[in-house]
TORLO-721630 format. One record per residue: residue number from 1; residue in one letter; y, z, x of N, C-alpha, C, O in turn. Coordinates in pm, 1 decimal, padded with zeros to 6 digits, always signed. Layout:
<recs>
+-------+-------+----------+----------+----------+----------+----------+----------+----------+----------+----------+----------+----------+----------+
| torgu | milum |     n.yy |     n.zz |     n.xx |    ca.yy |    ca.zz |    ca.xx |     c.yy |     c.zz |     c.xx |     o.yy |     o.zz |     o.xx |
+-------+-------+----------+----------+----------+----------+----------+----------+----------+----------+----------+----------+----------+----------+
|   NUM |     A |        Y |        Z |        X |        Y |        Z |        X |        Y |        Z |        X |        Y |        Z |        X |
...
+-------+-------+----------+----------+----------+----------+----------+----------+----------+----------+----------+----------+----------+----------+
</recs>
This chain:
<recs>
+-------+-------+----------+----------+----------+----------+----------+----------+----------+----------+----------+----------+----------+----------+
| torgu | milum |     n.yy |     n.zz |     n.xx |    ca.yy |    ca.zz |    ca.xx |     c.yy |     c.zz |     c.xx |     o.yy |     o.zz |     o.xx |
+-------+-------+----------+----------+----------+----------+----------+----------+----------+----------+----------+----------+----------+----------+
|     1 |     X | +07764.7 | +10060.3 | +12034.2 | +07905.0 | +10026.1 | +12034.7 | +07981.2 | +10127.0 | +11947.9 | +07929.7 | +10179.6 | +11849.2 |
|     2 |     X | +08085.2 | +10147.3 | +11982.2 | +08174.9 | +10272.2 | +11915.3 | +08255.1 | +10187.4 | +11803.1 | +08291.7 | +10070.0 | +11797.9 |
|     3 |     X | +08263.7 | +10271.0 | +11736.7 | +08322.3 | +10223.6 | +11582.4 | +08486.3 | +10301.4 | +11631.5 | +08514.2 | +10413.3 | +11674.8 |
|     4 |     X | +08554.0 | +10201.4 | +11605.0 | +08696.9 | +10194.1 | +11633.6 | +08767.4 | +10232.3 | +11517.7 | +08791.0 | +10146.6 | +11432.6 |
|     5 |     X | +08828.4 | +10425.0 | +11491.8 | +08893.4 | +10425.1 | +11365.0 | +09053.0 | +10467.0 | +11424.8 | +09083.4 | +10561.4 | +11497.6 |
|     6 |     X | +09143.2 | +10357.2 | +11363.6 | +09271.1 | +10384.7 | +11364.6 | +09357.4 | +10401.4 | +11242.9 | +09376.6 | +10335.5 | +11140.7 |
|     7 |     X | +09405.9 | +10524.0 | +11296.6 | +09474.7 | +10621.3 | +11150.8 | +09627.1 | +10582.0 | +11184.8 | +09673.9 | +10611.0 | +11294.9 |
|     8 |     X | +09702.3 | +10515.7 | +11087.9 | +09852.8 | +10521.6 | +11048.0 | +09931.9 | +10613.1 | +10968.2 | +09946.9 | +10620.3 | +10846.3 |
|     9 |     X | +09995.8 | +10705.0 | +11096.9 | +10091.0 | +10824.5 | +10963.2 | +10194.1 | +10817.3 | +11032.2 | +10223.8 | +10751.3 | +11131.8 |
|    10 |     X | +10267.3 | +10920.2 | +10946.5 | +10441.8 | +10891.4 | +10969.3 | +10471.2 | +11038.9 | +10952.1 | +10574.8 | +11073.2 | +10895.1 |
|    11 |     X | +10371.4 | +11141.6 | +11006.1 | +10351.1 | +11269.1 | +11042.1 | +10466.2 | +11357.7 | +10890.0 | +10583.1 | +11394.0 | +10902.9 |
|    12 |     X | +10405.9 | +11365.2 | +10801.0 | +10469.9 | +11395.5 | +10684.4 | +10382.8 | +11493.7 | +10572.4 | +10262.6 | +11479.4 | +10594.6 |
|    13 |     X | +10398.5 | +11552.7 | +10502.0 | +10267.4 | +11640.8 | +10445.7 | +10142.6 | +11594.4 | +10374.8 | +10032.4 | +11649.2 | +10370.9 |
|    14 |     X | +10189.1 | +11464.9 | +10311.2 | +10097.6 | +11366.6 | +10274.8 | +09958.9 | +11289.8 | +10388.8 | +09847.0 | +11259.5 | +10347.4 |
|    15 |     X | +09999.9 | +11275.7 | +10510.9 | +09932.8 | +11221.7 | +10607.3 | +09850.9 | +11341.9 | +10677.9 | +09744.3 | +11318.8 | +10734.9 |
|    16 |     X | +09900.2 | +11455.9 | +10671.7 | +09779.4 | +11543.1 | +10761.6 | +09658.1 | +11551.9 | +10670.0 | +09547.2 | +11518.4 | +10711.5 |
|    17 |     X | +09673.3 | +11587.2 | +10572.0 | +09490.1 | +11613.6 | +10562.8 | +09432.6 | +11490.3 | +10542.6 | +09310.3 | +11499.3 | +10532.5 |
|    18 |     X | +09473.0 | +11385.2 | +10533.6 | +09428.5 | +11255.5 | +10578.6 | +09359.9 | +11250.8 | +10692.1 | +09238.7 | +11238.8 | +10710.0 |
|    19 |     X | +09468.2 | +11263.6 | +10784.7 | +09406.7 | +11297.6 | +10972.6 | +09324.4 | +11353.0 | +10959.2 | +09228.5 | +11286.5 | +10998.4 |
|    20 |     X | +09282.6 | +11482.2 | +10910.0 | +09232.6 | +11584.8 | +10888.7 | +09073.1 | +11582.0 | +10831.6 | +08982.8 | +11660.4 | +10860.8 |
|    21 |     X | +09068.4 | +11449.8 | +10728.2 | +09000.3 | +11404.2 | +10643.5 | +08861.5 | +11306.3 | +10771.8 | +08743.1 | +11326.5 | +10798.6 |
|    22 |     X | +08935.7 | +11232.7 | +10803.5 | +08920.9 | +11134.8 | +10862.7 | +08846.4 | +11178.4 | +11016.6 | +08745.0 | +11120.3 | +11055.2 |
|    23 |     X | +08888.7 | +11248.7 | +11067.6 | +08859.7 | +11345.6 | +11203.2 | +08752.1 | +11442.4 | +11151.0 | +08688.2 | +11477.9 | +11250.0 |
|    24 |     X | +08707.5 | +11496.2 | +11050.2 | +08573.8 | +11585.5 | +10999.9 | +08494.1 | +11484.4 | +10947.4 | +08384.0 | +11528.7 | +10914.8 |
|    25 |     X | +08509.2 | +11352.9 | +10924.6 | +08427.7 | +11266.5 | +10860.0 | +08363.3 | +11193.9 | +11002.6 | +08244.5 | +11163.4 | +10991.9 |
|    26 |     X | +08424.2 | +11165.0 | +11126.4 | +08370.0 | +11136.8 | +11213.0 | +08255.2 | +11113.6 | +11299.8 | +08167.2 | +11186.9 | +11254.9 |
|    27 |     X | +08219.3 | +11063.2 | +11379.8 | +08108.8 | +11121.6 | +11419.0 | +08086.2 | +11071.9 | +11589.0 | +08204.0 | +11052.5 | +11619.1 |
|    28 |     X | +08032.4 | +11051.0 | +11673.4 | +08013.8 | +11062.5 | +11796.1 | +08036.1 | +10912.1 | +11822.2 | +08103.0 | +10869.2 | +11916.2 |
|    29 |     X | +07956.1 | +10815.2 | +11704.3 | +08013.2 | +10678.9 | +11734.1 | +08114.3 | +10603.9 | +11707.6 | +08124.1 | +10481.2 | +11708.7 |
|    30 |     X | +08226.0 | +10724.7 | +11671.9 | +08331.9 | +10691.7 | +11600.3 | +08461.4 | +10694.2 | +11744.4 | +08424.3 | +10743.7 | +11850.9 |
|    31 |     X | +08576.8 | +10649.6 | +11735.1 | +08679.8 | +10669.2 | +11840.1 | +08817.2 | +10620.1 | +11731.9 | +08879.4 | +10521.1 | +11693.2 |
|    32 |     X | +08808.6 | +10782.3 | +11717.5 | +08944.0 | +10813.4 | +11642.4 | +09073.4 | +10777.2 | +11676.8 | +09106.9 | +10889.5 | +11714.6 |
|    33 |     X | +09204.3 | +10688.6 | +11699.3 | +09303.0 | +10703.1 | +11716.4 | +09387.5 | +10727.7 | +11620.8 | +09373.4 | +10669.0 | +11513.6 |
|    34 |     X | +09484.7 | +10812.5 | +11638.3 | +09639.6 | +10837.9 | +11568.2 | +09729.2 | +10774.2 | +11626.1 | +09768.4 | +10776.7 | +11742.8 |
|    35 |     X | +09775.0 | +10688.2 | +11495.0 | +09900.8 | +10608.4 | +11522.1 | +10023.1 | +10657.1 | +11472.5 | +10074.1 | +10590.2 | +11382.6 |
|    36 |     X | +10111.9 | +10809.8 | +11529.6 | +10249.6 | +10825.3 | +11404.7 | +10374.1 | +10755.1 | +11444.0 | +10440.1 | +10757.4 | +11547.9 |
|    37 |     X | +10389.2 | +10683.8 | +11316.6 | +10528.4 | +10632.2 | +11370.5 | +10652.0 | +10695.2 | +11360.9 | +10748.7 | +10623.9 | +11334.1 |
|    38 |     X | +10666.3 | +10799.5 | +11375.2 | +10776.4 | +10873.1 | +11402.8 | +10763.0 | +10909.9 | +11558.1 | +10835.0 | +10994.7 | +11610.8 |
|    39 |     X | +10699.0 | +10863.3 | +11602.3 | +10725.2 | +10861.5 | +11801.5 | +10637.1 | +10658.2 | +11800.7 | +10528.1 | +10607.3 | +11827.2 |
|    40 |     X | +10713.9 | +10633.3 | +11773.8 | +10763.4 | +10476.9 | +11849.0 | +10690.2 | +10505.8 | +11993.3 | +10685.8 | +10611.9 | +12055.5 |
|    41 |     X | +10641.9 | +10395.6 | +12022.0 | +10623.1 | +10361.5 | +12169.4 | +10681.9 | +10251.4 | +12228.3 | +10685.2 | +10143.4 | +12169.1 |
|    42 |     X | +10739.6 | +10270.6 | +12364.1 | +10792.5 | +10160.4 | +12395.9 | +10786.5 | +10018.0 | +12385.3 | +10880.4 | +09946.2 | +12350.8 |
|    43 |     X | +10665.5 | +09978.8 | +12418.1 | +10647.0 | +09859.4 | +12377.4 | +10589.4 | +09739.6 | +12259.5 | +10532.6 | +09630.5 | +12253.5 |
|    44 |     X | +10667.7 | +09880.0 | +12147.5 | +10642.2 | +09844.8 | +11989.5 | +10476.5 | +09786.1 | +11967.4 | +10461.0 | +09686.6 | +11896.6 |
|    45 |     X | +10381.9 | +09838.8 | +12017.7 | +10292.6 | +09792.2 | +11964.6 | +10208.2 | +09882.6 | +11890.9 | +10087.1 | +09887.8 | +11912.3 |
|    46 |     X | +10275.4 | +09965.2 | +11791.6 | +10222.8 | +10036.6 | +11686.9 | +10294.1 | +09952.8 | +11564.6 | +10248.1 | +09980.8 | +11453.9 |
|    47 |     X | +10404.5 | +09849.3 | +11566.6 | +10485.2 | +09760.0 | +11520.3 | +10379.0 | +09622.1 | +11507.6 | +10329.2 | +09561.1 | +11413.0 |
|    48 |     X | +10375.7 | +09613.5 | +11611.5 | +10248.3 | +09460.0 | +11598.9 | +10148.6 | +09509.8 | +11513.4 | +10146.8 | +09469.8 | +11397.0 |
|    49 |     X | +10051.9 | +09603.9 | +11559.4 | +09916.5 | +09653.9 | +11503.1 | +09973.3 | +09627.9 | +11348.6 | +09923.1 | +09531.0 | +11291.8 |
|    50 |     X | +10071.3 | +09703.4 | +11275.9 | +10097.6 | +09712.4 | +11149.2 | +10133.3 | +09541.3 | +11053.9 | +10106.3 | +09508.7 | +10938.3 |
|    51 |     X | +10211.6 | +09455.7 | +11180.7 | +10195.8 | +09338.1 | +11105.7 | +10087.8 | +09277.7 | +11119.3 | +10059.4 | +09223.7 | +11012.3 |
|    52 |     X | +09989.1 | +09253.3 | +11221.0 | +09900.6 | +09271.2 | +11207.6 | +09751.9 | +09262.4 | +11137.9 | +09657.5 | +09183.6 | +11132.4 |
|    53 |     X | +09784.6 | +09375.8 | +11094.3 | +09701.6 | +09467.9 | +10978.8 | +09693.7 | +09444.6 | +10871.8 | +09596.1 | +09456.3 | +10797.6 |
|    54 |     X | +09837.1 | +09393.9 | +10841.9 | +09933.6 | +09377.4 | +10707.1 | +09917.7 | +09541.6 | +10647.2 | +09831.3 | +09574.1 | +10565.8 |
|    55 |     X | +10014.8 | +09631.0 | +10703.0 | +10000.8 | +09778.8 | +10635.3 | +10105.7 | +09743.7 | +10614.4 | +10194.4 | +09683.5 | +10675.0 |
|    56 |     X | +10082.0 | +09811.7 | +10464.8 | +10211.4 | +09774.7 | +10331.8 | +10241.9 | +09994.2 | +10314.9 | +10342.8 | +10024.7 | +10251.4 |
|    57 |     X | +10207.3 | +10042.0 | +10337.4 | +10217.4 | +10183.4 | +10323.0 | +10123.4 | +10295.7 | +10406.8 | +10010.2 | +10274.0 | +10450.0 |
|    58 |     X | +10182.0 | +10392.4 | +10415.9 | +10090.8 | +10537.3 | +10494.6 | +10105.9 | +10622.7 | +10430.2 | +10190.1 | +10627.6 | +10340.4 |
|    59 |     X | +10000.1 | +10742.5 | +10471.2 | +09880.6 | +10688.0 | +10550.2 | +09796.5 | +10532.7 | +10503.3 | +09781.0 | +10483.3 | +10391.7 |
|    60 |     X | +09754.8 | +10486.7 | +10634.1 | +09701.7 | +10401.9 | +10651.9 | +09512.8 | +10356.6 | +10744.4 | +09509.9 | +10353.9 | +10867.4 |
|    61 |     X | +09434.9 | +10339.4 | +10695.8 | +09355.5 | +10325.5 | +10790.5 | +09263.4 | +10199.4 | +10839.1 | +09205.4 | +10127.3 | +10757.9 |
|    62 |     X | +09259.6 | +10189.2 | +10917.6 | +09183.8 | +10062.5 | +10986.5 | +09079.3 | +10095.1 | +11053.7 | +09091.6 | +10174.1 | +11147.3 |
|    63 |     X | +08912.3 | +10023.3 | +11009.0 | +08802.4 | +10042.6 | +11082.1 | +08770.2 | +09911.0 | +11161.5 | +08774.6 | +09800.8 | +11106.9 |
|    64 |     X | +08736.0 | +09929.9 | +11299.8 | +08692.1 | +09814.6 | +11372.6 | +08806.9 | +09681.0 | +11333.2 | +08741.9 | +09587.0 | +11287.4 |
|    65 |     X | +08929.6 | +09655.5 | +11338.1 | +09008.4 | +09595.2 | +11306.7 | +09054.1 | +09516.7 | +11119.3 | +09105.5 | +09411.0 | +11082.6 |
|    66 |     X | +08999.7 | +09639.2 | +11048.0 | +09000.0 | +09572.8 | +10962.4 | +09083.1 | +09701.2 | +10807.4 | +09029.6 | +09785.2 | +10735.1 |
|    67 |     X | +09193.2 | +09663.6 | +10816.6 | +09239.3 | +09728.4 | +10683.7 | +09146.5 | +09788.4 | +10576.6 | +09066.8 | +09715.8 | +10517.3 |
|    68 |     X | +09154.1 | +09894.7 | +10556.0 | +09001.7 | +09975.3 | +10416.4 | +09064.0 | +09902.5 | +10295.0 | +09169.1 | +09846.9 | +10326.6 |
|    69 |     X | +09041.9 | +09892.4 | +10211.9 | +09027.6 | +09879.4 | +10067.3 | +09141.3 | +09949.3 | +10012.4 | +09222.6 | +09908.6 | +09929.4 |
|    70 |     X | +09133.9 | +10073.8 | +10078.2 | +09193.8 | +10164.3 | +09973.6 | +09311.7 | +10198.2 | +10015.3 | +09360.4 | +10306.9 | +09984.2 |
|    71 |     X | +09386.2 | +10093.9 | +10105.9 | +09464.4 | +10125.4 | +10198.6 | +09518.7 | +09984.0 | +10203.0 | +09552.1 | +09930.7 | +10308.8 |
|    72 |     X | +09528.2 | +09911.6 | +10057.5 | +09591.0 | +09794.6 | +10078.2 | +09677.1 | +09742.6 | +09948.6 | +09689.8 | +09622.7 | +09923.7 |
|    73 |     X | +09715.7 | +09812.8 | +09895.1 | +09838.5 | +09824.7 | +09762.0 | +09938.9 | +09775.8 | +09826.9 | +09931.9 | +09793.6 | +09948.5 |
|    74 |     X | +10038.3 | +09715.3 | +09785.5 | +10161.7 | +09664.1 | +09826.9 | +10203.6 | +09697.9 | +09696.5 | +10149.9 | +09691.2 | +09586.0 |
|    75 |     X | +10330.1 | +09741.9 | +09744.0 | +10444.1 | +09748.3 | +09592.0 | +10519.1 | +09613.6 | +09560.3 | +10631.1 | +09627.5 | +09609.4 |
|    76 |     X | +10514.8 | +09555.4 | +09532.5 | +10583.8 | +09446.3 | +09489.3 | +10690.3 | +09481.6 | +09386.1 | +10702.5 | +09601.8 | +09362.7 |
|    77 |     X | +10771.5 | +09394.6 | +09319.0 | +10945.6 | +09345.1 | +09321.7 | +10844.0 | +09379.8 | +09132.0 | +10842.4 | +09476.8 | +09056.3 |
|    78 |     X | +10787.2 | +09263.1 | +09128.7 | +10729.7 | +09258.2 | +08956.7 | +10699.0 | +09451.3 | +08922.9 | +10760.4 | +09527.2 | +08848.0 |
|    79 |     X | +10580.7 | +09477.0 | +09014.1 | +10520.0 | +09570.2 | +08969.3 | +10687.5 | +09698.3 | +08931.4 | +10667.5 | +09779.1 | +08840.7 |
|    80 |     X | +10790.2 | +09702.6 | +08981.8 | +10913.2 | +09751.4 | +08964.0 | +10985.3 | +09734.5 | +08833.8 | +11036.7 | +09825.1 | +08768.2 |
|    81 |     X | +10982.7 | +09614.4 | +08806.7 | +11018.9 | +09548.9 | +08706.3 | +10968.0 | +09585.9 | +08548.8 | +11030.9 | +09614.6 | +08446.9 |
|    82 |     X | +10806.1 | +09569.6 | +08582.0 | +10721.1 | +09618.3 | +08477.6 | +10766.6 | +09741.5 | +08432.3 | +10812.8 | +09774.5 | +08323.1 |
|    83 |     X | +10743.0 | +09812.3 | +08547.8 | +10775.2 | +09975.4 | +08516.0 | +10882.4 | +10011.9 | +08474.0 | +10885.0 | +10134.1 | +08459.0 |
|    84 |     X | +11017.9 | +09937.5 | +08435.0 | +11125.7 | +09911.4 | +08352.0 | +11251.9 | +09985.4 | +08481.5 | +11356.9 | +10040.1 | +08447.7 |
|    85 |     X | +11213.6 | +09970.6 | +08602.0 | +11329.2 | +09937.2 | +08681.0 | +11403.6 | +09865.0 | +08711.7 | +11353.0 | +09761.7 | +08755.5 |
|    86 |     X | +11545.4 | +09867.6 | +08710.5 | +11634.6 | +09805.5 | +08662.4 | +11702.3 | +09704.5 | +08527.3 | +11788.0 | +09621.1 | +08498.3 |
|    87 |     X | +11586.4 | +09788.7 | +08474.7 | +11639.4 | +09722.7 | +08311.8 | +11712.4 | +09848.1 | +08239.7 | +11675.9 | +09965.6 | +08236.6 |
|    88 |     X | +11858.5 | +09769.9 | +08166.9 | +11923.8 | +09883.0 | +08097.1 | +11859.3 | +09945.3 | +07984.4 | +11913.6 | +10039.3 | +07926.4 |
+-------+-------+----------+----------+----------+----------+----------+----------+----------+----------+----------+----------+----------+----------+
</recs>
């Protein structure tokens, strides 16, 4: 069975050697897709996949339907706060 890897970028300088990363790490039982969302597809389902997924940021990657580890930070409102944004 082929191992299903789907890559989330937003085609930006940060996301290619990701692609890049990800596509030399590969291997024959692997089936690479690129998802960039800067070409939308009609029937928004690069939109579903991401809620989904719950992708909070990109690059992004998903193996066999399942969000990586390292690819699951959300910025939250506190973590802003902490960091003394919006305090005078």
């Amino acid at each position: 069975m082929k191992r299903s890897v789907e890559v989330f970028i937003a085609a930006c300088p940060l996301c290619d050697p990701i692609v890049k990363l990800v596509q030399e790490t590969s291997c024959d039982n692997c089936q690479v897709t690129v998802y960039n969302l800067t070409r939308q597809c009609e029937d928004k389902m690069i939109l579903d996949k991401i809620k989904a997924y719950e992708i909070n940021h990109i690059p992004s990657i998903v193996v066999n339907g399942k969000l990586l580890s390292c690819c699951t930070n959300k910025i939250r409102r506190s973590d802003l706060v902490n960091a003394g944004i919006g305090q005078m």
